[in-house]
C-alpha positions in Angstrom: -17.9 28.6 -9.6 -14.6 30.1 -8.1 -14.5 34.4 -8.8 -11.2 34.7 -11.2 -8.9 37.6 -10.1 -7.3 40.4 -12.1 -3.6 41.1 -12.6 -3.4 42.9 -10.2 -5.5 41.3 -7.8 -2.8 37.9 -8.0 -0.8 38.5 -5.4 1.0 35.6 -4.0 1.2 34.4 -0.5 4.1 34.4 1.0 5.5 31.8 3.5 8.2 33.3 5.2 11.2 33.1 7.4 11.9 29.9 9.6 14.7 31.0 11.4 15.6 27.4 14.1 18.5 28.4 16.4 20.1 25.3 18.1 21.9 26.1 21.8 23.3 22.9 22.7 25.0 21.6 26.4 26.3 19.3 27.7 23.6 16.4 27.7 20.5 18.2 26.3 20.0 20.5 23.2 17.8 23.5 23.7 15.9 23.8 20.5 14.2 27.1 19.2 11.8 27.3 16.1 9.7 29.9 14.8 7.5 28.9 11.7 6.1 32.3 10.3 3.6 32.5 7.1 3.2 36.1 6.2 2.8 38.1 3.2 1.3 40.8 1.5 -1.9 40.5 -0.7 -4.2 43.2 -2.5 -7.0 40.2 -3.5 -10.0 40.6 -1.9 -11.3 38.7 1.3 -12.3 36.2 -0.7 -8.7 35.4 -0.3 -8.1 34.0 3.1 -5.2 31.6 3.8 -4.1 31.4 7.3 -3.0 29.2 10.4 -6.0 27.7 12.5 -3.9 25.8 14.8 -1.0 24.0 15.7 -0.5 20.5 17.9 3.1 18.7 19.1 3.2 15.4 20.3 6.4 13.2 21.1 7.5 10.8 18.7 10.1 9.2 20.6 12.2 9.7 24.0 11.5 12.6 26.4 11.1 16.1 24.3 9.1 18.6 26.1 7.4 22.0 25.0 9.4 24.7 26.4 7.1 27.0 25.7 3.2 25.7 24.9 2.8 26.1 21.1 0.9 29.5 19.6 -0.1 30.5 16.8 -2.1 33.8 15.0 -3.4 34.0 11.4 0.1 34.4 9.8 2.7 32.9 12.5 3.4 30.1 14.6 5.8 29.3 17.3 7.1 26.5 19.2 10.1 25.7 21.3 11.5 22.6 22.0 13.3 21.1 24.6 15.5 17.8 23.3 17.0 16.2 26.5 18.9 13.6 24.4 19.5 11.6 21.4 16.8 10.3 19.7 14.2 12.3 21.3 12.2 13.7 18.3 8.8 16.0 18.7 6.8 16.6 16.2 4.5 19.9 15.5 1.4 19.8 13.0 0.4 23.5 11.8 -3.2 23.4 10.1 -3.3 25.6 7.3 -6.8 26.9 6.5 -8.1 28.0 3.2 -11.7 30.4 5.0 -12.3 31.8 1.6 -14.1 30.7 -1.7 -11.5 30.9 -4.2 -9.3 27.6 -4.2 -5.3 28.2 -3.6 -2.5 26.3 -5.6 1.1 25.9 -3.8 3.3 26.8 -6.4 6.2 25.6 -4.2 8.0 25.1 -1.3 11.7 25.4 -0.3 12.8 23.6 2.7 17.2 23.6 2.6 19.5 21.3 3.3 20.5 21.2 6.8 24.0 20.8 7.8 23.9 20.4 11.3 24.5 16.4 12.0 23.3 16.9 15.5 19.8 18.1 14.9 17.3 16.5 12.5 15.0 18.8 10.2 12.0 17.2 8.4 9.0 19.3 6.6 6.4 17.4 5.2 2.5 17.1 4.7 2.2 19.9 2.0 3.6 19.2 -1.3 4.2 21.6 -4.0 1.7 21.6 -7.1 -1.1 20.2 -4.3 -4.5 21.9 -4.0 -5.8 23.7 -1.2 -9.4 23.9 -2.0 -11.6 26.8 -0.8 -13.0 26.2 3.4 -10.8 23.1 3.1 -7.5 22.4 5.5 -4.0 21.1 4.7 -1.4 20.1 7.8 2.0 21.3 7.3 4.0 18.8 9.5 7.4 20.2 11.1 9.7 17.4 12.9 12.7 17.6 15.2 15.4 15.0 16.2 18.3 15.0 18.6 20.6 12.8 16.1 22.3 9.9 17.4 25.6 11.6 18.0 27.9 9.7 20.7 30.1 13.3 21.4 28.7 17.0 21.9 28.6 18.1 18.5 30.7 21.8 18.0 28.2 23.2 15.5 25.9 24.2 18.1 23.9 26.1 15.5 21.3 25.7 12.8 18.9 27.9 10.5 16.3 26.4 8.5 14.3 28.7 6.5 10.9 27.5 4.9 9.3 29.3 1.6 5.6 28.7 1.1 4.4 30.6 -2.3 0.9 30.0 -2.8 -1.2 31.3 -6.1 -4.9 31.5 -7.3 -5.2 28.3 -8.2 -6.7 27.9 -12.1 -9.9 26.8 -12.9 -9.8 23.0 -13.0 -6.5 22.5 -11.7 -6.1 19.2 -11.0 -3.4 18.1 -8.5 -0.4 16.6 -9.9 0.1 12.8 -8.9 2.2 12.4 -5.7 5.4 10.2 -7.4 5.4 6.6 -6.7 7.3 4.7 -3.9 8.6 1.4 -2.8 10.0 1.1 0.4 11.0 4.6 0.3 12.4 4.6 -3.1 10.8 6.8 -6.1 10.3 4.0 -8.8 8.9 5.4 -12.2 5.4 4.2 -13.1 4.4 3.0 -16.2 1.9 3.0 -18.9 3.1 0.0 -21.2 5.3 -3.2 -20.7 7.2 -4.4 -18.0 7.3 -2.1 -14.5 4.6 -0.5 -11.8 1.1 0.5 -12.8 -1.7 2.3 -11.1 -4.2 -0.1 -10.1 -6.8 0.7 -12.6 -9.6 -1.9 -10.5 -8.4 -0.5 -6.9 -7.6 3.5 -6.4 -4.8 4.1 -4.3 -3.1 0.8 -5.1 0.1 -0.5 -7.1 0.8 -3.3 -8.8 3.6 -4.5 -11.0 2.7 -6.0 -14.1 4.6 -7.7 -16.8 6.8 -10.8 -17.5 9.9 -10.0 -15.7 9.1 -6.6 -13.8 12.0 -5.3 -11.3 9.9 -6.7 -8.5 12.2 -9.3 -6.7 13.2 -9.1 -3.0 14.6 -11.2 -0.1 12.5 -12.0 2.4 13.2 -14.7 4.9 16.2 -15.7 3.0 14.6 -16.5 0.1 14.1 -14.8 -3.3 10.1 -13.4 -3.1 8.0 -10.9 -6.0 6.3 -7.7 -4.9 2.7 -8.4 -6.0 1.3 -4.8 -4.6 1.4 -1.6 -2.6 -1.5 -1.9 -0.7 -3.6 1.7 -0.4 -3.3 1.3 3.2 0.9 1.3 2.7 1.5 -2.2 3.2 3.3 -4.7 0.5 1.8 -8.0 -0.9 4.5 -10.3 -1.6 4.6 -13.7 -2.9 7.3 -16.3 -3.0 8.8 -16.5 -6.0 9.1 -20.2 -5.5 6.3 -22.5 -4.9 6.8 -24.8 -1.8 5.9 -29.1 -1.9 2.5 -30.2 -3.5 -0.5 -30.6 -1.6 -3.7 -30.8 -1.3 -5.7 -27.3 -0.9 -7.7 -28.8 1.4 -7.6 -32.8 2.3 -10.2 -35.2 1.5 -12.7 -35.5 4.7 -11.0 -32.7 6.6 -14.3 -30.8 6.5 -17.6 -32.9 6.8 -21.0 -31.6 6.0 -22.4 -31.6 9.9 -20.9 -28.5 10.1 -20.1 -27.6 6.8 -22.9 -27.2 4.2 -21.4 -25.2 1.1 -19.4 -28.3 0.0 -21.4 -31.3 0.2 -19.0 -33.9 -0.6 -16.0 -33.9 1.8 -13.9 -36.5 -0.1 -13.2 -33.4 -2.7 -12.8 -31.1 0.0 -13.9 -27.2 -0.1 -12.6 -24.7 -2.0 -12.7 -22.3 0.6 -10.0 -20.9 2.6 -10.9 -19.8 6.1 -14.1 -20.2 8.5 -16.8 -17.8 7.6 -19.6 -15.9 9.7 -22.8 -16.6 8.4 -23.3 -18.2 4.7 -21.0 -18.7 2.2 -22.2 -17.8 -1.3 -21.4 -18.0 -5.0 -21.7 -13.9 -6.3 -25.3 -15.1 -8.0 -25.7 -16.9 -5.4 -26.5 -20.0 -7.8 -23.8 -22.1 -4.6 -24.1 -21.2 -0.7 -23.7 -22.7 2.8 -22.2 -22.7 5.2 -18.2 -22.7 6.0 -17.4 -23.2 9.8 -14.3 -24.7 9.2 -10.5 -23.5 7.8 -9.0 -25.1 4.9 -5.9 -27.4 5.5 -3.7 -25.6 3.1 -4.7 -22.3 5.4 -4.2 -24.3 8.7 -0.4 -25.5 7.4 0.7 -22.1 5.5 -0.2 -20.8 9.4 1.0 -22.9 12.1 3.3 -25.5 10.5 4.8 -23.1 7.9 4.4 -19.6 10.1 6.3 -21.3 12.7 8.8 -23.2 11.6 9.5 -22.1 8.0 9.3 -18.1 8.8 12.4 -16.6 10.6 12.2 -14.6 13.3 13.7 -11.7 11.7 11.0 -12.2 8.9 7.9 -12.1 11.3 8.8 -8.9 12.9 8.7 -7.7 8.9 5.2 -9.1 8.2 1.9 -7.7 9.8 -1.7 -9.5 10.1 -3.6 -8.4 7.0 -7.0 -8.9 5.5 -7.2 -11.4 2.7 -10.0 -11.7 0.1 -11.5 -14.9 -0.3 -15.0 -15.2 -1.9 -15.8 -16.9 -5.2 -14.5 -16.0 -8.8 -17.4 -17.0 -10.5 -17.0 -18.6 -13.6 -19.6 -17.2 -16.0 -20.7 -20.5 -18.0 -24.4 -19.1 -19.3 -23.9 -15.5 -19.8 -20.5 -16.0 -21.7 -16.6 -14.0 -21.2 -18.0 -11.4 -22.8 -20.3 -10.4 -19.7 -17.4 -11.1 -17.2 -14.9 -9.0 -16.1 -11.8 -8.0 -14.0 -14.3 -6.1 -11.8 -16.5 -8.5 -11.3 -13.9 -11.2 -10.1 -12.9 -8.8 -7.4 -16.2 -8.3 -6.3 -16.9 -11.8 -5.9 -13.6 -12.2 -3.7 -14.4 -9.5 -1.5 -17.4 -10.7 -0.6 -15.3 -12.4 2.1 -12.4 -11.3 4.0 -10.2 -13.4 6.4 -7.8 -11.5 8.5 -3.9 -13.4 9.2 -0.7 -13.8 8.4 0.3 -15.8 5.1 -2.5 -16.3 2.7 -2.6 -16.8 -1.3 -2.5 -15.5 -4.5 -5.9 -13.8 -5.3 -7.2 -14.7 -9.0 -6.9 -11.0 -9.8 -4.0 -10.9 -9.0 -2.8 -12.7 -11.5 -4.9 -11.8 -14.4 -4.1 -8.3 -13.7 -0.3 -9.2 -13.5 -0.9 -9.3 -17.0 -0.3 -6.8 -19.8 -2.4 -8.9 -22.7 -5.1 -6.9 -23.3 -6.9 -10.0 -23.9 -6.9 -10.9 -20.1 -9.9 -9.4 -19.2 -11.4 -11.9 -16.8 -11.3 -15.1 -15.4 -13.8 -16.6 -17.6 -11.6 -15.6 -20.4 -8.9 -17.0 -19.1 -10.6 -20.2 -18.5 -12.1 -20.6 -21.8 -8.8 -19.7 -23.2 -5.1 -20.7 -23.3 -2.5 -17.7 -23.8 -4.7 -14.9 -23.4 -3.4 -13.7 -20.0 0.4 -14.5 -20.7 3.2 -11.6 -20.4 2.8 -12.2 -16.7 5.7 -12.7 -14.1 2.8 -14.9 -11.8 2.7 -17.4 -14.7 6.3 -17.7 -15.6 7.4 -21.5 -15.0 10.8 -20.1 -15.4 13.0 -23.3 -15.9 10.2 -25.5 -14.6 8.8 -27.5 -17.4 5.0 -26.6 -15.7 3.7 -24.7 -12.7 0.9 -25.2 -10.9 0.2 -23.5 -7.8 -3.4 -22.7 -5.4 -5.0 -18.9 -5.2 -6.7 -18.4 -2.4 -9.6 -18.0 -4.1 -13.0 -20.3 -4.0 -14.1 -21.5 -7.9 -17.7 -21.2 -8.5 -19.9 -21.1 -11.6 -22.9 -19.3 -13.2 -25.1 -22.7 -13.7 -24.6 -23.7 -10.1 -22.8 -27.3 -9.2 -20.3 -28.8 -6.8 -18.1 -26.5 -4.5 -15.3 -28.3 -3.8 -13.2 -26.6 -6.5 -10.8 -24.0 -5.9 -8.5 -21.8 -8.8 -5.0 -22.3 -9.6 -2.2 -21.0 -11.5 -1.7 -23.2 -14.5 1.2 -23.0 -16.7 2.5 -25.8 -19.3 3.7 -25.4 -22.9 2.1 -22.7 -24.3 -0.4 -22.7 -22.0 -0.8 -19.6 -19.3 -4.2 -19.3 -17.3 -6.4 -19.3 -14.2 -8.2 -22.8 -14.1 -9.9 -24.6 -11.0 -9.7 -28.4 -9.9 -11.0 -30.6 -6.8 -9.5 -29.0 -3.7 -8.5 -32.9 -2.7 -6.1 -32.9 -5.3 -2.5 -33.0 -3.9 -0.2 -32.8 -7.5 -0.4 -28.8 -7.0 1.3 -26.7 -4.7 1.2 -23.3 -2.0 2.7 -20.1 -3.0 2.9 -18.5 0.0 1.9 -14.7 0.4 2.4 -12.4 3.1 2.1 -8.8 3.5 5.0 -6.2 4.9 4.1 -3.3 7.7 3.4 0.3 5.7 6.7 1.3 6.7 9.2 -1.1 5.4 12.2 0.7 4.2 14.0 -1.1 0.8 17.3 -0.9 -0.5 18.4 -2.4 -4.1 16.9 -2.0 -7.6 14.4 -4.8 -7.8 16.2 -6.7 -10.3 17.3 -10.1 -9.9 21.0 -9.5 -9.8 19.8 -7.1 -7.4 16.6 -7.3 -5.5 14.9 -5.0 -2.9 16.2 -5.8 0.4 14.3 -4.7 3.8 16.7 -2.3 6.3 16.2 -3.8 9.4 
């Protein structure tokens, strides 16, 4: 239990002056900073915020320490050299919280900076955030030489920082940091069309909805954000599905070296080699996998190489994709299946490369019918996981495209079947066929690095596009 404070024992913190002067010369700008936290406080020593350390390191080009960073319980100092532009140096100051009562940043004031030569960033402590008693927060201070092409005539700058810290209330919890896509604050949402908080997966965002403002051009082409990743990366899927095929040929896996299917002219619903044995999540199918799907061999030479523009593989990174079993629960009923279950079974088993698959959560959690609560419901239903932008046809008459995702089933049976997006009429569901079948198609997914940068609204008119 934290010990609460009188009146007059609240005191606030003060972060004080950061005074920067910029001298600047011919070829090189000589670049002073002096980040002080001071203040005044009549709380007891229970109360005991101060600086534990600071660190530089160079971000880009040739920076240098002019002086080797210091620091004491209220003040630290750096100096910076910057030789030319685009040489940045970064400087991380730990802030240390060595009492027992927890501290609340009320706010912070960082100005606008109006020298074009010299770039400012603070970051790394937001306001409202929680600096929890004998725990640290990293205030993060960054200088650039801009990329000016003359010597600038401002050959000054000040940058003042405010830091006010408070007792922080009993039970304050945090407020949420806002949401981003590609560097862009996009509102979240709690009903219809738009971004969610991934209710299944902390730290991850997913848009959900019929027509969400999820669109962008990659590689040319028109593709849907699926995700923010909790790791910073983006899951996106082409909007379009490419030419039917089979998920995975007819005898392109036989059973001397492949166990979990058994009869090759259906293929095997899995996608990629695994280590070890391959099971069902009850376990009821297993064996083993040695051997990669053809849909996964194609979506990665034949379509990675000659389908994928050069400017659109430097986008994309190598990412881990899930691939175990959905289980289809076929004895115990929908009602004992769930959302959380069918991402269970697909982690189970991870392949790491570049363009995968739709997962089947994916798309029933694309979904804002509460009645889509599972794949067996899906399954056993017909519109229950509609109101989804991943099973829109749009002007197709029907749509059928391959997750990446193995099908299996509670009572046990043949493993060559693998899920699909199935969407004719009025129909709109997850369902599974022979993986031999070639009338469906791939929709490709890949995933973009942590820090792509987006421009654009999301719309179709006007879709996120990457700055190169």
């Amino acid at each position: 239990m934290h010990k609460r404070l009188n009146k007059t024992q609240r005191n606030y913190i003060i972060a004080g002056l950061c005074m920067i002067l910029v001298i600047m010369g011919v070829g090189y700008a000589a670049f002073q900073t002096q980040l002080k936290i001071s203040g005044t406080s009549n709380i007891t020593s229970n109360w005991n915020v101060k600086i534990t350390n600071i660190e530089s390191k160079v971000l880009s080009g040739a920076p240098t320490d002019a002086e080797t960073p210091s620091y004491t319980d209220t003040t630290a100092t750096f100096k910076t050299r910057l030789t030319s532009p685009g040489d940045t140096m970064q400087y991380d100051v730990t802030v240390s919280n060595e009492g027992d009562i927890d501290a609340k940043l009320d706010k912070i004031t960082v100005p606008e900076n109006t020298n074009p030569a010299i770039g400012f960033e603070v970051s790394g402590i937001k306001e409202g955030s929680l600096l929890e008693a004998r725990q640290t927060a990293i205030l993060t201070v960054t200088v650039k030489y801009n990329d000016v092409t003359e010597q600038p005539d401002d050959l000054t700058a000040d940058l003042e920082v405010t830091l006010d810290y408070s007792q922080a209330p009993e039970g304050y919890v945090p407020p949420a940091p806002p949401a981003t896509i590609g560097g862009q604050k996009v509102e979240l949402v709690e009903s219809g069309d738009g971004l969610y908080e991934d209710s299944y997966e902390a730290g991850r965002l997913i848009y959900r909805g019929q027509n969400p403002n999820n669109y962008i051009t990659f590689n040319n082409e028109t593709w849907r954000i699926v995700a923010k990743e909790a790791d910073g990366t983006y899951k996106i899927i082409r909007n379009e599905t490419l030419s039917n095929r089979a998920y995975d040929a007819a005898n392109h896996r036989s059973t001397a070296n492949n166990t979990y299917c058994t009869n090759p002219r259906n293929g095997c619903g899995v996608y990629a080699a695994v280590d070890g044995e391959f099971s069902s999540p009850s376990g009821s199918q297993k064996g083993t996998v040695t051997e990669d799907s053809s849909i996964k061999i194609y979506l990665n030479e034949d379509y990675y190489t000659n389908n994928i523009n050069e400017t659109a593989k430097e986008q994309m990174t190598s990412h881990i994709f899930n691939i175990g079993a959905v289980e289809r629960l076929d004895e115990s009923g929908a009602e004992a299946d769930s959302i959380a279950k069918n991402i269970a079974g697909e982690k189970m088993y991870q392949w790491t490369g570049n363009v995968g698959l739709a997962n089947v959560s994916d798309i029933l959690k694309a979904s804002t019918n509460p009645l889509c609560t599972s794949a067996t419901t899906s399954y056993n239903g017909t519109n229950e996981c509609n109101s989804n932008y991943l099973l829109d046809r749009g002007t197709a008459s029907e749509l059928y495209y391959w997750t990446i995702n193995a099908h299996s089933r509670e009572s046990g049976g043949p493993s060559s079947f693998a899920w699909f997006g199935n969407v004719h009429n009025s129909y709109a569901a997850v369902y599974y066929n022979s993986a031999s079948v070639s009338f469906f198609a791939p929709r490709p997914v890949i995933f973009l690095k942590s820090d792509t940068t987006l421009t654009g609204l999301g719309t179709k008119e006007s879709p996120f596009t990457i700055v190169e």
